[in-house]
RODO-2510 file (C-alpha; in nm, 4 decimals, decimal comma):
residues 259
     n   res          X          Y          Z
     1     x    15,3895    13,2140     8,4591
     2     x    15,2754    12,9151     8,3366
     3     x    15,0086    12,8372     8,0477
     4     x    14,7152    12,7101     8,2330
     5     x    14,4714    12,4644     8,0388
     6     x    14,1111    12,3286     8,1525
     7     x    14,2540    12,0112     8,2050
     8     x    14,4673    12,1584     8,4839
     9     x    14,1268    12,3419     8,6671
    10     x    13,9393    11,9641     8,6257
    11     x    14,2237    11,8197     8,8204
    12     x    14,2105    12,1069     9,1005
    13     x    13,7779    12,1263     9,1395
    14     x    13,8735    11,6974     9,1590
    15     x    14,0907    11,7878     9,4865
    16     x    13,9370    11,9893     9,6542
    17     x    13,5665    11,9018     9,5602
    18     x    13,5739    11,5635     9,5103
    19     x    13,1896    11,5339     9,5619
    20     x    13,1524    11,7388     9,2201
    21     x    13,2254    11,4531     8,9518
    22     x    12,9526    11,1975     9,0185
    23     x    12,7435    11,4558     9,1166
    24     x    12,3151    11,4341     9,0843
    25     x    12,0810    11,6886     9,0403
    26     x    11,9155    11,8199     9,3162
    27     x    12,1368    11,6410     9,5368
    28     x    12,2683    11,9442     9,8076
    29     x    12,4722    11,7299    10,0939
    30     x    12,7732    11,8835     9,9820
    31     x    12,5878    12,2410     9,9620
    32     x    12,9537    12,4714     9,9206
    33     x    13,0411    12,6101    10,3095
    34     x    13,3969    12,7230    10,5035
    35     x    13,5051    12,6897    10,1602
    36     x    13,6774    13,0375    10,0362
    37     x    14,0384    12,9351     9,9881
    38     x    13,9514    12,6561     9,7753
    39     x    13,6773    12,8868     9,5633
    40     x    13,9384    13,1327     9,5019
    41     x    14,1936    12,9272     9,4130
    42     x    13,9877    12,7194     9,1570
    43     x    13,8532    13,1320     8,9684
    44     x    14,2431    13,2343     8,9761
    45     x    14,2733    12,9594     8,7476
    46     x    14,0035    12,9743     8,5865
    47     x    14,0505    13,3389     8,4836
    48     x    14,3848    13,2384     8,3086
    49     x    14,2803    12,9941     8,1173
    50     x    14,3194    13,1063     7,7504
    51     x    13,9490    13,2358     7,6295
    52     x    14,0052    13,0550     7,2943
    53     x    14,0361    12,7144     7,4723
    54     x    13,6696    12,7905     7,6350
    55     x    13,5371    12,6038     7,3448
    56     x    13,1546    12,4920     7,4145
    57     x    12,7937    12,4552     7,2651
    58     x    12,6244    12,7574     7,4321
    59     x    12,3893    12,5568     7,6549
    60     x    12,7544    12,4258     7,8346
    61     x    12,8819    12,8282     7,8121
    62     x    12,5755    12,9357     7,9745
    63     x    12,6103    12,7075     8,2655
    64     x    12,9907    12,7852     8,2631
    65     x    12,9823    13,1490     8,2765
    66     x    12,6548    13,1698     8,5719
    67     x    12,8692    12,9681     8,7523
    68     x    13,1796    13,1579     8,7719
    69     x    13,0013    13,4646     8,8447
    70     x    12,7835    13,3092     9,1100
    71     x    13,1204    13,1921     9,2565
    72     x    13,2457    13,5519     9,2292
    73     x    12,9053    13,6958     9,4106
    74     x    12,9622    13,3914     9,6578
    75     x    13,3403    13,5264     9,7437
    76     x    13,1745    13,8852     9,8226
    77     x    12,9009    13,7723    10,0639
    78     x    13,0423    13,4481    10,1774
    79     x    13,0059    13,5934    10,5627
    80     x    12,6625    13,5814    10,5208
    81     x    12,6307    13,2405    10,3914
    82     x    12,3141    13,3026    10,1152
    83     x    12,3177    13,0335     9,9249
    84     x    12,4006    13,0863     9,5860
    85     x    12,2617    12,7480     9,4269
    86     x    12,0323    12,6008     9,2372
    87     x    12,1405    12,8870     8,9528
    88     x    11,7726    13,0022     8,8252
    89     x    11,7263    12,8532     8,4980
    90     x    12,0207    12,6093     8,5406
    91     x    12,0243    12,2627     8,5789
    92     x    11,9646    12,1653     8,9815
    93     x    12,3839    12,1547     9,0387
    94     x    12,6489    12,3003     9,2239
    95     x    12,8508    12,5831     9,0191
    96     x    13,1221    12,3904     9,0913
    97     x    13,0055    12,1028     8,9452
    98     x    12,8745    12,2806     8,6297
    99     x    13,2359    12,4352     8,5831
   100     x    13,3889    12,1270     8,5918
   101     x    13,1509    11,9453     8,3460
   102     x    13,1951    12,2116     8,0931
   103     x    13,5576    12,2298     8,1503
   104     x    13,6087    11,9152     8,0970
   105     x    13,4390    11,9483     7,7439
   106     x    13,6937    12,1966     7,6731
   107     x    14,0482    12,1328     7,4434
   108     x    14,4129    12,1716     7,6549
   109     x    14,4835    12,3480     7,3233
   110     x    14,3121    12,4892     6,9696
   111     x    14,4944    12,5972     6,6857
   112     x    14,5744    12,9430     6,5868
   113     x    14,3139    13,1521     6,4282
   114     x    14,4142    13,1412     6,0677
   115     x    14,5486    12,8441     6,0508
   116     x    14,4121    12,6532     5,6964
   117     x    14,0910    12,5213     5,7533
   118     x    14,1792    12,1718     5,5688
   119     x    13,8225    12,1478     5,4773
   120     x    13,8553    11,9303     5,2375
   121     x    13,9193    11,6590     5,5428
   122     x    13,5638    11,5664     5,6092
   123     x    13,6842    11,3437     5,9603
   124     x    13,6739    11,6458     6,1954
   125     x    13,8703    11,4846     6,4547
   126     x    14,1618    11,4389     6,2473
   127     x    14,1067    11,7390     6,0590
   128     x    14,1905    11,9705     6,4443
   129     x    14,4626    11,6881     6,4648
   130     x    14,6479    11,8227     6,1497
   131     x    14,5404    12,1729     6,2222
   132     x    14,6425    12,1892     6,5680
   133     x    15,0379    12,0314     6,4531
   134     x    14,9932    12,3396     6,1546
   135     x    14,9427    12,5853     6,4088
   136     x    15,1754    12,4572     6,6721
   137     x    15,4772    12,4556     6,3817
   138     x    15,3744    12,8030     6,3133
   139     x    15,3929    12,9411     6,6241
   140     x    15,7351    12,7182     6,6959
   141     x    15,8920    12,9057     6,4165
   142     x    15,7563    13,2183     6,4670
   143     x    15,9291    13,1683     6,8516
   144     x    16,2458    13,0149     6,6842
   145     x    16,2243    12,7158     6,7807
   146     x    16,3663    12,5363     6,4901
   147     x    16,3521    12,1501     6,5613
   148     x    15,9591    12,2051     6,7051
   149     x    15,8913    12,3198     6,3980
   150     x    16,0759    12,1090     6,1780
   151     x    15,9559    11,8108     6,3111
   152     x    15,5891    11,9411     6,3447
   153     x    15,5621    12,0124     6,0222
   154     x    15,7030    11,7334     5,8962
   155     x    15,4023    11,5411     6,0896
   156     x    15,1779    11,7244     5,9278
   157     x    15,2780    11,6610     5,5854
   158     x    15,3144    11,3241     5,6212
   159     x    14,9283    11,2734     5,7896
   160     x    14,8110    11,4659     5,4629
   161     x    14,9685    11,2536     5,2048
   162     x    14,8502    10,9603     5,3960
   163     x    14,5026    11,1345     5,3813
   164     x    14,4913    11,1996     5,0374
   165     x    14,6038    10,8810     4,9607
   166     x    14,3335    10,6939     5,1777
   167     x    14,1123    10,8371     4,9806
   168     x    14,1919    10,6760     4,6068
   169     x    14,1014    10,2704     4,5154
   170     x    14,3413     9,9910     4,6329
   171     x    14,3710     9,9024     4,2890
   172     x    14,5156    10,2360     4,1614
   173     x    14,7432    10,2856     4,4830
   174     x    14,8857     9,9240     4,3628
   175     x    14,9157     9,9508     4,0096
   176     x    15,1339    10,3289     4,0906
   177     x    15,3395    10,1041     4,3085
   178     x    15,4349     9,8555     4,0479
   179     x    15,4772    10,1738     3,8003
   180     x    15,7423    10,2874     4,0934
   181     x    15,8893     9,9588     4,1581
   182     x    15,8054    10,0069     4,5362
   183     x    15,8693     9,7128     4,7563
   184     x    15,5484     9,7042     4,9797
   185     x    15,5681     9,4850     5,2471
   186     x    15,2097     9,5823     5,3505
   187     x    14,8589     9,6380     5,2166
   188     x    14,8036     9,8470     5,5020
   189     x    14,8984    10,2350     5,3961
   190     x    14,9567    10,3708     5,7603
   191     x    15,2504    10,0796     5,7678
   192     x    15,3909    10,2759     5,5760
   193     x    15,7159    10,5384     5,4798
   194     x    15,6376    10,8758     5,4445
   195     x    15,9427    10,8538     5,1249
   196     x    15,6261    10,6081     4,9972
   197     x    15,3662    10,8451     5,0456
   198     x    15,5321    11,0986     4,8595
   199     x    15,6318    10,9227     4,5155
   200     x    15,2950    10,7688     4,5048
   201     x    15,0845    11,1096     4,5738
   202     x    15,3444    11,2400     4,3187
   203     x    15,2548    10,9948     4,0511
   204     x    14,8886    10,9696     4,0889
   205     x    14,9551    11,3519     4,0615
   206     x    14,7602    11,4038     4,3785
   207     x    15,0540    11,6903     4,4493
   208     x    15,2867    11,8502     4,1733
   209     x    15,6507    11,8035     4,0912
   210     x    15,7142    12,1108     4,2836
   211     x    15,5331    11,9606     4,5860
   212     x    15,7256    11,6522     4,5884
   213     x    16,0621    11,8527     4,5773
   214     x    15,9490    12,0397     4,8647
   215     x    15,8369    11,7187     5,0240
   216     x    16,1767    11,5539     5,0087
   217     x    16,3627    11,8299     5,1864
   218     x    16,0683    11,8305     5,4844
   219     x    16,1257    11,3923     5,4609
   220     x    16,4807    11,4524     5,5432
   221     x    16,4882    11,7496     5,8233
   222     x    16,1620    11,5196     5,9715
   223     x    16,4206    11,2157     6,0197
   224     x    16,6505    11,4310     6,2333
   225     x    16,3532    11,3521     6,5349
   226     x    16,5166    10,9586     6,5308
   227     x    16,8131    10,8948     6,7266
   228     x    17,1719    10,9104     6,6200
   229     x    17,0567    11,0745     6,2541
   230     x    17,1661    11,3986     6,3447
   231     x    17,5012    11,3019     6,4885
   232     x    17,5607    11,0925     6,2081
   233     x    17,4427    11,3192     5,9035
   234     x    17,6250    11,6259     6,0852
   235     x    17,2516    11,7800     6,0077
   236     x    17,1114    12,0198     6,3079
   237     x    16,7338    12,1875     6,2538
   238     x    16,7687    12,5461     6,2239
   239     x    16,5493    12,8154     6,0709
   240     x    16,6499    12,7123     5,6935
   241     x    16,5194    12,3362     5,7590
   242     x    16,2110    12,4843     6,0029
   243     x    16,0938    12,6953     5,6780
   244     x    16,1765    12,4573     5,4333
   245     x    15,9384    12,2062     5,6510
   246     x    15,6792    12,4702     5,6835
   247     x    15,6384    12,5665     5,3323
   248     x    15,6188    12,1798     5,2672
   249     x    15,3000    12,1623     5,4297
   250     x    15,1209    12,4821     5,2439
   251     x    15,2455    12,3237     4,9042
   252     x    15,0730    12,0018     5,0074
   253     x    14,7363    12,1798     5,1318
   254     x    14,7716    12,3827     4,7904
   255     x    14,7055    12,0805     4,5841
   256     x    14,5010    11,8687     4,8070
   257     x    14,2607    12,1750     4,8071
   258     x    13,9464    12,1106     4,5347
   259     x    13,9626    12,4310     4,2913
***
């Protein structure tokens, strides 16, 4: 069975109740009748979407959950036909309507719980970016798949060094460049190599020695994502280069973390 994401129910309420997205309050023309197939077919989804993607303020969770179970007492004594909105207490909408609205609030995917925090990252958006690629080349190597996680991780380190190095003066990124004999051919740091990001984090001791060895060895495996590399190097991922990848990232998080 396939992993079912809100995204996925948005898409479905948008077939089969188009009237639901542009929506008004108190507007009932498209009051919910003859329905039951398509009501059933939008909770069987809903009930396997993965609680830990239900992410919402608790106003939206409120509204989310009334719904679902008015849709549920709706199913029972559809024959009936009581009407089962406006939700006492709830804004004047369909159910359907307030599912989809705080569905579409939710994330297609979260990271694991106890993946790093990265607190230190005080953009929050990039911050469940990083986390999210942590998580996903967790689980990828937990599953055995070896390239996923290679390459994942690899990402990861690569947007944390580039972090950590947005963070310091143009003027000290600079002068460790001429102290490295780099050949920049921008000003702009997310133009670019993550080889760069690594000697200069290294010498404005940002991340150890150690680090940077590990760092190196989660540069190359990351390069077998580009075309032809692998073929050429004779290099495949496997779990050695997945680890080796993985471990880059919780040296990196190590040091950028404040003491």
């Amino acid at each position: 069975m396939g992993r079912v994401v809100p995204s996925q129910v948005v898409e479905l309420i948008d077939k089969l109740f188009p009237w639901a997205k542009d929506q008004k309050e108190g507007n009932h023309d498209d009051h919910l009748t003859a329905l039951s197939i398509s009501v059933a077919a939008m909770l069987e989804l809903i009930q396997q979407i993965p609680s830990e993607l239900i992410a919402l303020d608790s106003e939206s969770y409120v509204e989310f959950v009334s719904s679902v179970a008015a849709l549920r007492a709706q199913m029972r004594e559809w024959e009936v036909s009581i009407p089962i909105w406006p939700l006492p207490g709830l804004r004047d909408l369909s159910p359907v309507t307030l599912i989809r609205q705080a569905l579409a609030k939710c994330p297609d995917a979260m990271p694991n719980l106890g993946t790093t925090e990265l607190n230190f990252i005080t953009d929050a958006a990039l911050r469940e970016s990083i986390r999210l690629d942590i998580s996903t080349a967790n689980s990828a190597l937990i599953n055995g798949e070896w390239k996923a996680a290679t390459v994942l991780a690899g990402s990861a380190v690569e947007s944390l060094l580039l972090w950590a190095l947005q963070q310091q003066t143009s003027s000290d990124i600079l002068a460790a460049a001429a102290r490295l004999n780099l050949k920049i051919s921008s000003a702009n740091l997310e133009d670019w190599f993550l080889t760069q990001y690594m000697a200069l984090a290294g010498e404005l001791k940002l991340i150890t020695a150690e680090t940077a060895t590990q760092c190196r060895l989660a540069k190359d495996f990351r390069n077998l994502i580009h075309p032809g590399r692998a073929q050429r190097l004779a290099q495949v991922c496997n779990r050695g280069t997945a680890l080796s990848a993985v471990a880059a990232v919780e040296h990196v998080v190590s040091d950028l973390t404040p003491n």
